[in-house]
C-alpha positions in Angstrom: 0.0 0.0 0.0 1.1 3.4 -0.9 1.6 6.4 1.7 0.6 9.6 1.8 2.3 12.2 3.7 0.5 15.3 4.5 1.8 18.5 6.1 0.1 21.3 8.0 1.5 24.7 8.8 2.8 25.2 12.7 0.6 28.0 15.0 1.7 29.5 17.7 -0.8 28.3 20.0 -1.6 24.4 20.8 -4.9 23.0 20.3 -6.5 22.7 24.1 -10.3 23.1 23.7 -12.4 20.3 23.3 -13.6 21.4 19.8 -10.1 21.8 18.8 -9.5 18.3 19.5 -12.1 16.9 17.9 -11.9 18.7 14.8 -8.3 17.6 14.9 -9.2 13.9 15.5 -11.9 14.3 12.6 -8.6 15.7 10.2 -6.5 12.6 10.7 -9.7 10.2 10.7 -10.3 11.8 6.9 -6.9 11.7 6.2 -6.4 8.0 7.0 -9.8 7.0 5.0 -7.5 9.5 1.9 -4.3 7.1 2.5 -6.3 3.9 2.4 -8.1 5.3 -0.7 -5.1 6.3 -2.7 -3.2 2.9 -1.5 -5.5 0.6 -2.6 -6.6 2.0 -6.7 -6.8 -0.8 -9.4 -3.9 -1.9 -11.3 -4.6 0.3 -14.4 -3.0 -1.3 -17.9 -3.0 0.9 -21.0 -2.0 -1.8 -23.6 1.0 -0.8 -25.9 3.4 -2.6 -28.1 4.9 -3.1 -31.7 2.7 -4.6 -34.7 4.5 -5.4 -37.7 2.6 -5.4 -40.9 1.8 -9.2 -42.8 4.0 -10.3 -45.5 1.8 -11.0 -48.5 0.7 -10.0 -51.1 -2.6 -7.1 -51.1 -5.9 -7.7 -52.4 -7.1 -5.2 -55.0 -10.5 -4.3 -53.3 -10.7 -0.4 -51.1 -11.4 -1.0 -48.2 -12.7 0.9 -45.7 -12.7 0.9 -41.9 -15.1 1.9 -39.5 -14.2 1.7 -35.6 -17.1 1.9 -33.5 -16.8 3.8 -30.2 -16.9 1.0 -28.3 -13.7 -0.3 -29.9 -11.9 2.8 -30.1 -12.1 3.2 -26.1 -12.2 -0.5 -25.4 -11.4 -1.3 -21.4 -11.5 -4.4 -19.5 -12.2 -4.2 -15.9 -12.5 -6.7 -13.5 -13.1 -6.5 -9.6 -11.0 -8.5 -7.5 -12.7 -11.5 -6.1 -10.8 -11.5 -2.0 -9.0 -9.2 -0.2 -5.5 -10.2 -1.1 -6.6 -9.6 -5.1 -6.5 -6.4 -6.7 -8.8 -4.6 -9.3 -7.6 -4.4 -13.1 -8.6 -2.3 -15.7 -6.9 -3.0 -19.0 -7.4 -0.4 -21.7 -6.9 -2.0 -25.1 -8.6 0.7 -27.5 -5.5 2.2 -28.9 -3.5 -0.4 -29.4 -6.4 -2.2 -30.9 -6.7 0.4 -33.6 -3.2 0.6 -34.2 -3.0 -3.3 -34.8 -5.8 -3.2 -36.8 -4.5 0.0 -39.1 -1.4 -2.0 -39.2 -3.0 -5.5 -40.4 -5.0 -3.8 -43.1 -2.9 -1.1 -44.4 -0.7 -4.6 -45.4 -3.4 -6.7 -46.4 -5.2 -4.2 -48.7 -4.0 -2.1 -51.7 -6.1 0.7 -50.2 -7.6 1.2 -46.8 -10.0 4.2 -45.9 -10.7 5.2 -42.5 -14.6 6.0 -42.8 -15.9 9.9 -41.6 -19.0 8.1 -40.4 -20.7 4.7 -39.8 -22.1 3.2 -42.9 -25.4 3.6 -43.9 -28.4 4.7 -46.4 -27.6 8.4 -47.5 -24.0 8.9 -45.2 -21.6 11.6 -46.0 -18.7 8.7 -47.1 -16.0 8.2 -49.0 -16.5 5.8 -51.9 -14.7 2.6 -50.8 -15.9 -1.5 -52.2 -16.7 -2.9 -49.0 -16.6 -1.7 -45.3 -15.3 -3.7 -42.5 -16.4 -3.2 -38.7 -14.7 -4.8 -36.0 -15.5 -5.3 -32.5 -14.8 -7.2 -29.3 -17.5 -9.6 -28.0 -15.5 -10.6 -25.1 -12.4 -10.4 -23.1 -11.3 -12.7 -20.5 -7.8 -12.9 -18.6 -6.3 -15.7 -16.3 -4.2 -14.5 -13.4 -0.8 -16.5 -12.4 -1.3 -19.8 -10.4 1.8 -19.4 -8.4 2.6 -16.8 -5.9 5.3 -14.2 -7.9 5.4 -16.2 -11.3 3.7 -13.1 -13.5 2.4 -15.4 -16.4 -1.0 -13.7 -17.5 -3.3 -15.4 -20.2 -5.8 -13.3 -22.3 -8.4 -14.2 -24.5 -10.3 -12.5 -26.4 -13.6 -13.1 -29.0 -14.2 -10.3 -31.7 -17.3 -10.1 -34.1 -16.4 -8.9 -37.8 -19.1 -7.3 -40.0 -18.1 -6.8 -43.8 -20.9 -4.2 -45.0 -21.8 -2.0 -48.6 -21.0 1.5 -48.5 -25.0 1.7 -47.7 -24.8 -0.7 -44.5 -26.4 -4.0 -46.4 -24.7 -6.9 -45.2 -21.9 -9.0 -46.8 -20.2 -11.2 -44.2 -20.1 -11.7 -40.5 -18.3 -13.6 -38.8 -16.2 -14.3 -35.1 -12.7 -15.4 -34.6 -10.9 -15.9 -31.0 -7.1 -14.9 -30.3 -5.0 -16.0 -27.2 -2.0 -14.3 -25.8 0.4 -15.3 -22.8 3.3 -13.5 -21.2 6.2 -15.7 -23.3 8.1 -15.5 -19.7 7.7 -15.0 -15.7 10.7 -12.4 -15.3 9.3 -9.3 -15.7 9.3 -6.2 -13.1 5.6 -5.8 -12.6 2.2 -7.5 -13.1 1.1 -4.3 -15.1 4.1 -4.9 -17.8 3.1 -8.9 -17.7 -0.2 -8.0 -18.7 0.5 -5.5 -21.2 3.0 -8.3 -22.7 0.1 -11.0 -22.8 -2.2 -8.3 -24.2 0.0 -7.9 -27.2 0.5 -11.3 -28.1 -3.1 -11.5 -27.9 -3.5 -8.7 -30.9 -0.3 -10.3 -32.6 -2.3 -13.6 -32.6 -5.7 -12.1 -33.8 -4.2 -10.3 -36.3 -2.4 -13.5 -37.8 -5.4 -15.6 -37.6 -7.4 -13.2 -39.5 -4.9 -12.8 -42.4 -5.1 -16.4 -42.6 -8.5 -16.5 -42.2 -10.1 -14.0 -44.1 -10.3 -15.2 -47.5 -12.1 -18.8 -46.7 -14.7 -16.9 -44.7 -18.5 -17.7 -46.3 -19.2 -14.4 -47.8 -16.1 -13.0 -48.0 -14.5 -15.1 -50.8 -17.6 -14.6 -52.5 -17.2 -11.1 -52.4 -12.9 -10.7 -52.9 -14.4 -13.2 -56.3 -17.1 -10.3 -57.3 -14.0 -7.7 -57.1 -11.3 -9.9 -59.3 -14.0 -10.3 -61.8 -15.0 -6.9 -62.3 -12.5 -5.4 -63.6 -12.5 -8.0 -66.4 -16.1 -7.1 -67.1 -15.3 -4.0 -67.2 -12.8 -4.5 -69.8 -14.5 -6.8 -71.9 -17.6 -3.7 -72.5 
């Protein structure tokens, strides 16, 4: 638990009247409650790390990208369970989007972030298919032994591969898994943030291996290598 010092200016005179006293016992009661307060916040994690971009070759199709709030600010929090746990609020919204700018910017010829959701009539850039990702669930595993930091996450996203207009194309989950690759680091915090990113390294690997079996979507990358041989042929 952390400590907080305070300090109060000296007087001349001492405190000898009863409602001195007690407004100087009511002082330190607050200030302990402050202390135990500030000592005992929730192990706060604001994911970062390094994403490097697939090695393949792009598909033709524009694509564009449309984070939803919820994804853009994604947090994880959970509430400890005794006494002798903590609370943890993981924050995985920015690195999430910077995976994800990172996978698509090397999977597709050319990626458009989107100025609003898609839909019927919306101010938007002109792009052949939009893709919307989000995470269903997020679940974490806390070491089994006292001082090993080895931290498991797992998490469950939901794709949706809409028209410019918001008709839909494809939809589809997929799971990634991440664990701290060793036990020797300095803090729980930097354990987790470790087993975070090997979470997003994994999801971002399964989807580029992924993507193109997925019913609807080969369907669709099939629509785009054809038409510009239609077009040619008129």
């Amino acid at each position: 638990m952390s400590g907080l010092m305070i300090s109060a200016p000296r007087t001349g005179n001492a405190v000898t009247s009863s409602a001195g006293i007690s407004g100087a016992l009511k002082f330190f009661a607050c200030a302990t409650v402050l202390v135990f307060l500030v000592g005992c916040g929730a192990n706060q994690v604001v994911v970062q790390g390094k994403f490097p971009p697939p090695l393949m070759s792009k598909l033709p199709p524009t694509l564009g990208v449309w984070y939803v709030e919820d994804f853009r600010n994604h947090e994880f929090f959970d509430e400890a369970k005794s006494r002798g746990e903590s609370d943890w609020i993981v924050k995985t919204g920015e690195a999430q989007v910077q995976m994800w700018d990172t996978l698509l910017e090397g999977m597709f010829g050319n990626l458009v972030h989107m100025a609003a959701a898609p839909g019927e009539g919306a101010m938007n850039q002109v792009v052949d298919a939009v893709l919307i990702p989000h995470v269903a669930e997020l679940q974490y595993a806390i070491p089994t032994q006292t001082h090993v930091k080895v931290y498991e996450i797992w998490m469950r996203y939901r794709f949706e591969l809409v028209t410019m207009n918001g008709d839909p194309i494809a939809e589809w989950t997929m799971t990634a898994y991440g664990k701290t690759p060793t036990a020797f680091l300095q803090s729980d915090e930097a354990a987790v943030n470790l087993a975070a990113v090997m979470a997003l390294r994994d999801a971002g690997a399964n989807f580029v291996l992924n993507f193109a079996g997925v019913p609807g979507v080969s369907d669709w990358l099939d629509g785009e290598r054809d038409a510009p041989q239609e077009e040619a042929e008129l």
